[in-house]
C-alpha positions in Angstrom: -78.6 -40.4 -98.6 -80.5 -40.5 -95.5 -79.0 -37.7 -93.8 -79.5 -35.7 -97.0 -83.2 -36.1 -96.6 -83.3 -35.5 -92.8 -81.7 -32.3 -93.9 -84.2 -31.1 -96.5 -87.4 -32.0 -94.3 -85.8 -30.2 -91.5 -85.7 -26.7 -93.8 -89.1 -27.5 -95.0 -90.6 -27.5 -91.4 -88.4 -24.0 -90.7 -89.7 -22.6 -93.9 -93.3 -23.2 -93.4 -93.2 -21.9 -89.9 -91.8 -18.7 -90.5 -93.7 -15.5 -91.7 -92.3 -12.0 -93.0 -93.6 -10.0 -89.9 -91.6 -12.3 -87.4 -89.0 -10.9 -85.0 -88.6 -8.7 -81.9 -92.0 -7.0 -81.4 -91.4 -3.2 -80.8 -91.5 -1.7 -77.5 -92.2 2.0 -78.7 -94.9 2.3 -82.1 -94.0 4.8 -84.6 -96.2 7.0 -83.7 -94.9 7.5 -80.5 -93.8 11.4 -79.7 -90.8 12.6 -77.5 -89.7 16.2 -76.9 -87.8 18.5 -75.0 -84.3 17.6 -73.2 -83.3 14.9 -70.7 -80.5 15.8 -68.7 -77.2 14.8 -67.1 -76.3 14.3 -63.5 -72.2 14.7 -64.1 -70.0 15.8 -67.0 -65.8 15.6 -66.7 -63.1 17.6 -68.4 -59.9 16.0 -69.0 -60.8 13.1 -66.7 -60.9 15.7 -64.2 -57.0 17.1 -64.5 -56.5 21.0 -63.7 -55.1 22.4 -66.6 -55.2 22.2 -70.4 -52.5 23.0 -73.2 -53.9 25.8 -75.4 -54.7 24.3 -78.7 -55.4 20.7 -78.1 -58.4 18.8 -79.0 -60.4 18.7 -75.4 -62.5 15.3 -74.3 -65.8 15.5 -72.8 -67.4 12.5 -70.4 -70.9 12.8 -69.9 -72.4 10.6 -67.2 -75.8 9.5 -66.1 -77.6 11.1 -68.7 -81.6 10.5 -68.3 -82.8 10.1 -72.6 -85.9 9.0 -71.4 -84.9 5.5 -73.2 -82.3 4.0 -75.6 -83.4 5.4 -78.8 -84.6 8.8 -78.1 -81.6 10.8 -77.4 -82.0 12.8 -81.1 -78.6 15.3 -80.6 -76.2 16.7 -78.2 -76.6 20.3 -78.3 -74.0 22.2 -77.1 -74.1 25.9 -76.9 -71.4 28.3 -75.9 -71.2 32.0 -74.0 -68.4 34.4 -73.6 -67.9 36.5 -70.6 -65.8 39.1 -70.3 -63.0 37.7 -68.3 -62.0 35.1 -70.8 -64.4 32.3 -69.8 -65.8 30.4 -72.0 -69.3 28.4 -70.6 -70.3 25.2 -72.9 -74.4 24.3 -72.0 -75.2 20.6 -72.9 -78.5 19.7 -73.4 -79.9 16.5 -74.8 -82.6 16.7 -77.4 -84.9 14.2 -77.3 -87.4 13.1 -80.1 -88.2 10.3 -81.8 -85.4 8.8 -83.8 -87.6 6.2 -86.0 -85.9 3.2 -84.7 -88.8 1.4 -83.1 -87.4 -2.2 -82.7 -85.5 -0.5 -79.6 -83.7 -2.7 -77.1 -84.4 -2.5 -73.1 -83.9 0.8 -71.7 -80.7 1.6 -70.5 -80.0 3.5 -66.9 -78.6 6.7 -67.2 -75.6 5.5 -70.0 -72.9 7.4 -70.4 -70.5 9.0 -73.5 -67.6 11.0 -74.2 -67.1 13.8 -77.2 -63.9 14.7 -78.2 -63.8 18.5 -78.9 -61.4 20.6 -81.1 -59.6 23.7 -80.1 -61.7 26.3 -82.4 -59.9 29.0 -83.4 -62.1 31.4 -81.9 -61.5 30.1 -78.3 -57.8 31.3 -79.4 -58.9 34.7 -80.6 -61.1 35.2 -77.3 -58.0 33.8 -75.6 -60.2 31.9 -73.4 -58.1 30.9 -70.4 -61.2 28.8 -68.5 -63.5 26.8 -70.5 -67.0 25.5 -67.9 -69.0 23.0 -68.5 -73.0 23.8 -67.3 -76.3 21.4 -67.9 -79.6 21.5 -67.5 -80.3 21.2 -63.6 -83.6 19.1 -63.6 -85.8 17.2 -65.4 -87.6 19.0 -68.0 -89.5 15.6 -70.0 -91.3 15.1 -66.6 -91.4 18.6 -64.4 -93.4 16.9 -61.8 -91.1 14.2 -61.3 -87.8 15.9 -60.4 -84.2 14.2 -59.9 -84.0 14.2 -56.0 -80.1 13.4 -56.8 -78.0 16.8 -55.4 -75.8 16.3 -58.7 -79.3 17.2 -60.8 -79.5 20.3 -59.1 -75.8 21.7 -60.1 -75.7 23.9 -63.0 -71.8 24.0 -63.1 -70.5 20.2 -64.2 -66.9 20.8 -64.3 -64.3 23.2 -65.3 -60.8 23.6 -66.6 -58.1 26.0 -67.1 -56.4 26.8 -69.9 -52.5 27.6 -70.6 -49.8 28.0 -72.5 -46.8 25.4 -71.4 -45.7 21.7 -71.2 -46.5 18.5 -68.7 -43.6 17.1 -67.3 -43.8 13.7 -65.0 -42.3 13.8 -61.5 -41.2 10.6 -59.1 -40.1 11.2 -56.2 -39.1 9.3 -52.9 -37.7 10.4 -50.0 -36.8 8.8 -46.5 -38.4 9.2 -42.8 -35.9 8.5 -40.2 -36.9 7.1 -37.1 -36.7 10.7 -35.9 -39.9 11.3 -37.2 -41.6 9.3 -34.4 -40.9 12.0 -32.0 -42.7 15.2 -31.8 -40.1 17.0 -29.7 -38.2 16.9 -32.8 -40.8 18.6 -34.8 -40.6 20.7 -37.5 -38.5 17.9 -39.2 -37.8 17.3 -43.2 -36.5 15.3 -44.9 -32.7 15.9 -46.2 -32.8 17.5 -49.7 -33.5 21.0 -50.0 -35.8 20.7 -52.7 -38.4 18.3 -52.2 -39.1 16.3 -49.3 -41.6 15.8 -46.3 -42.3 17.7 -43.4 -43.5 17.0 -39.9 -45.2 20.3 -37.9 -46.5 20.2 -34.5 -49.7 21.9 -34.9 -50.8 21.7 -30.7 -50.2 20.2 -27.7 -53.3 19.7 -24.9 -52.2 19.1 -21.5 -54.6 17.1 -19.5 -54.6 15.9 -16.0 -56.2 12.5 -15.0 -56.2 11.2 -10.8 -54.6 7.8 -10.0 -54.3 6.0 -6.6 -51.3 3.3 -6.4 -52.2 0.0 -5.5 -49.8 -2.5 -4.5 -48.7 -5.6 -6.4 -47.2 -8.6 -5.4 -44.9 -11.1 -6.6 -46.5 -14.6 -6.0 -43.3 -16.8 -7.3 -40.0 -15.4 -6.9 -37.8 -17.2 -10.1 -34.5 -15.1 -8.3 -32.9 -13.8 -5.6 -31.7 -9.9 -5.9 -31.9 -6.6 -4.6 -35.2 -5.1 -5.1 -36.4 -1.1 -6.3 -40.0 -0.2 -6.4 -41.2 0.8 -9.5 -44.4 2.1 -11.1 -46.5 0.3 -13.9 -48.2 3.6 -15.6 -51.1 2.9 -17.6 -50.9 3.1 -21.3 -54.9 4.8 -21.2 -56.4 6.9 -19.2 -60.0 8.2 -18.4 -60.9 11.3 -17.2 -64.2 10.2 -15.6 -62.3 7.5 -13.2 -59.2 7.5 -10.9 -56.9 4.7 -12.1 -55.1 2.5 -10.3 -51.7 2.1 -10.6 -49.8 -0.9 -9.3 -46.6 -0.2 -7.4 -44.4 -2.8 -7.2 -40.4 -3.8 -6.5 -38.1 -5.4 -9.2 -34.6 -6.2 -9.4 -31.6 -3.5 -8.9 -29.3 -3.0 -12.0 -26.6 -5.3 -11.4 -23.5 -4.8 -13.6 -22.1 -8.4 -12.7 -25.1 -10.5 -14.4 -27.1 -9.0 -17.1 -30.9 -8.2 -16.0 -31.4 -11.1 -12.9 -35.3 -11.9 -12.8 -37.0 -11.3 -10.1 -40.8 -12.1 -10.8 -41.7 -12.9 -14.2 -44.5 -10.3 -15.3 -47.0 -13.1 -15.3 -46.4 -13.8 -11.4 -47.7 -10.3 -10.1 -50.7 -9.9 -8.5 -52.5 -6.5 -7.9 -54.0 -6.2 -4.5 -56.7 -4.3 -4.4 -57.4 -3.6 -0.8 -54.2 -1.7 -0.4 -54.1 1.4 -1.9 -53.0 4.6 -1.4 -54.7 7.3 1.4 -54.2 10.1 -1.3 -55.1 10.4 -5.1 -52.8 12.3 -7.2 -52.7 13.7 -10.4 -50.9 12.6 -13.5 -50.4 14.9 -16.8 -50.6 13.6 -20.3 -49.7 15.2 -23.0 -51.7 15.1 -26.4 -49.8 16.0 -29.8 -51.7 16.9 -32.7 -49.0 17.4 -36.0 -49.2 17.6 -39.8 -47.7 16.0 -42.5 -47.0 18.0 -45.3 -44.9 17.8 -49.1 -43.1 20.3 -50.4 -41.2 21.0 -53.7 -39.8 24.2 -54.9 -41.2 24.2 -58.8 -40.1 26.5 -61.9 -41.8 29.7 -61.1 -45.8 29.9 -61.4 -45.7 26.4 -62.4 -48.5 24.3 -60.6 -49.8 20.2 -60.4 -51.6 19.3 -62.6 -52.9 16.4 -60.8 -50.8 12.9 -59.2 -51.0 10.9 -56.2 -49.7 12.0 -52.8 -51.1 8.6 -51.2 -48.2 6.9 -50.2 -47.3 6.1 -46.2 -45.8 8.7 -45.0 -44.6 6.4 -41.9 -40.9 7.0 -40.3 -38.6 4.4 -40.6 -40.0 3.7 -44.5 -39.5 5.6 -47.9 -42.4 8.2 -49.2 -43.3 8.1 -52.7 -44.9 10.2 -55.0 -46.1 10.5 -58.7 -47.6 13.6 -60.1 -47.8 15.9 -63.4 -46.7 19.5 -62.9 -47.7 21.8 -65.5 -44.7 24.6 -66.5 -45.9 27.4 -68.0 -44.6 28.9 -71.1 -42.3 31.9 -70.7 -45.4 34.4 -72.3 -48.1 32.6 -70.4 -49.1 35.1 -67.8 -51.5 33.8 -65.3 -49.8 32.1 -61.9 -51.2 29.4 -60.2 -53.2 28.6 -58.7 -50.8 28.2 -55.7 -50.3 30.1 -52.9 -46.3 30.1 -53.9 -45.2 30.7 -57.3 -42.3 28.8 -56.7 -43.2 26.6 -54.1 -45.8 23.5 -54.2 -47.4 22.6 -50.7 -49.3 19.3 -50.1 -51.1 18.4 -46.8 -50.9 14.6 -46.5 -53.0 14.6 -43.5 -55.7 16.2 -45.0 -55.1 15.6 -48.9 -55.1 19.0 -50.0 -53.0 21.4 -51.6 -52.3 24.2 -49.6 -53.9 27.4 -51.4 -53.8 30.1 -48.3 -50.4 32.2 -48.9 -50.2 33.0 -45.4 -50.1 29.1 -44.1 -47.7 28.5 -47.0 -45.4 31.2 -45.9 -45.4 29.6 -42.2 -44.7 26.5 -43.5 -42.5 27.5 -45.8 -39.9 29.4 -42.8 -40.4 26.3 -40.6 -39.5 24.3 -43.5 -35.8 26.4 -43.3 -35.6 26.0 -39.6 -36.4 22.5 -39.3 -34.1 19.7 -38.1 -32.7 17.7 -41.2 -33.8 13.9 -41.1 -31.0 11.4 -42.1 -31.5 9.9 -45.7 -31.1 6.6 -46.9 -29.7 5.0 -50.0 -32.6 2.4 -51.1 -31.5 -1.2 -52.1 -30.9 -2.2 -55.8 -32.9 -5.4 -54.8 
């Protein structure tokens, strides 16, 4: 009975201390005016693929969008051009105004959203093969102000091509042999003639470096054996300072005991003070290569998009996954590519190779190159 009471009181004292007007007070009042447009530093096709299958429903992501505040984005406007070589241009602008929602929450930071567009039937009848998405390039609510962002000042957001075809997924892995450590071997694929890596030796620069030899001595002799000079040559040089290089003796080959020790490399000790009258010159040679994929692809098929990532180190397995777009036997455009049948991938630089003429060099060194061994990978 008690706790029944407790419980009554308890709403009484809620009751009497509440009013009709309580709640959040309101940021913005009702008379409050917004107009003209904010404006959007990035907007994304696709999530940013190449191509798109004529037809299908199309997503829009708009990102960092300035609306001013929370409630007084009013409408997405979109507004589309023709030109004459198929391209159709979609301009975003945000409309702002005052919504009537005044109880509205903290200002949010440039949100973002995502449309979902269908495939009019007029983009068909155009046959619009490239659809572009533009925005506003500054801030028009407050000229004086202006987005000091280099994304504000862009006009073109993104853009996409359209086609006729099909996706199809693609994994594939191939071997590097240890042969692929070793520029002399260079150009060197991989073993299938379809898809597979390639190593190219783009230039070689010959410099020279001066070195003095210095002799070294052997402070605790661990053996007794028949001694050879021999040359310690450093692993770096500089071309600003003669190097020294220690000379000093080690054990003859001896076919009747496997390797006899003669000083242990910790018991050598470089002497400084004798060194040799004349400085000579040593030549190093610096090798500057390329790694590149390759796959031969239905004709003027391209990638869509993938990821060409993975270590491309000798002595391990390369993999890659990608989406290659096939065209439809009707579709005419080709490409992009600078091959129609032929995809080319630096994987030192992470671009696609677009210049015909550097595909067609690769392409014949790709015939002539030494074949790498392959490798069956473990079921484990």
């Amino acid at each position: 009975m008690k706790r029944w009471i407790l419980l009554i009181l308890a709403s009484l004292f809620i009751f009497a201390c509440s009013q009709s007007d309580d709640g959040p007070m309101s940021v913005y009042p009702d008379s409050f005016a917004v107009g003209g447009y904010g404006y959007m530093l990035y907007a994304q096709l696709d999530s940013g693929n190449r191509f798109h299958i004529q037809g299908d429903s199309i997503t829009l992501a708009m990102d960092s969008m300035w609306t001013f505040g929370n409630c007084f984005l009013k409408e997405i406007e979109l507004y589309p051009s023709y030109s004459d070589d198929t391209v159709l241009t979609i301009t975003v602008k945000l409309a702002l105004g005052n919504t009537g929602t005044t109880d509205c929450p903290q200002p949010l930071f440039r949100p973002d959203t995502v449309l979902h567009l269908p495939f009019l039937d007029e983009w068909k009848e155009k046959n619009v093969r490239e659809i572009r998405i533009e925005g506003n390039a500054h801030n028009e609510f407050y000229p004086e102000n202006p987005d000091t962002a280099a994304a504000a000042y862009r006009t073109l957001k993104d853009s996409i091509l359209i086609r006729q075809g099909k996706f199809r997924s693609e994994s594939i892995s191939v071997y590097l042999d240890t042969a692929f450590s070793d520029p002399y071997t260079y150009p060197r694929r991989t073993s299938s003639d379809t898809a597979g890596v390639m190593f190219v030796l783009d230039s070689l620069t010959v410099d020279t470096f001066p070195y003095r030899f210095m002799k070294s001595n052997c402070v605790e002799i661990h053996d007794s054996c028949e001694t050879v000079p021999d040359t310690i040559w450093r692993s770096t040089w500089s071309s600003k300072v003669t190097n020294l290089v220690p000379i000093r003796a080690v054990c003859a080959e001896d076919t009747a005991a496997d390797s006899l020790v003669y000083c242990l490399s910790a018991n050598w000790e470089n002497d400084s003070t004798s060194l040799s009258d004349s400085t000579f010159d040593y030549l190093d040679t610096t090798w500057f290569s390329s790694k590149y994929f390759l796959e031969k692809i239905p004709k003027c098929a391209s990638v869509d998009h993938g990821s060409f990532t993975g270590s491309a180190a000798y002595g391990r397995y390369f993999t890659t996954q990608f989406i290659l777009f096939v065209p439809v036997s009707g579709e005419k455009s080709c490409g992009p590519a600078a091959h129609s049948n032929w995809f080319i991938y630096n994987l030192s630089s992470q671009k696609e190779v677009l210049d015909s003429a550097r595909a067609d060099t690769l392409l014949s060194a790709w015939k002539k190159a030494s074949v790498g061994e392959s490798e069956e990978e473990d079921d484990e």
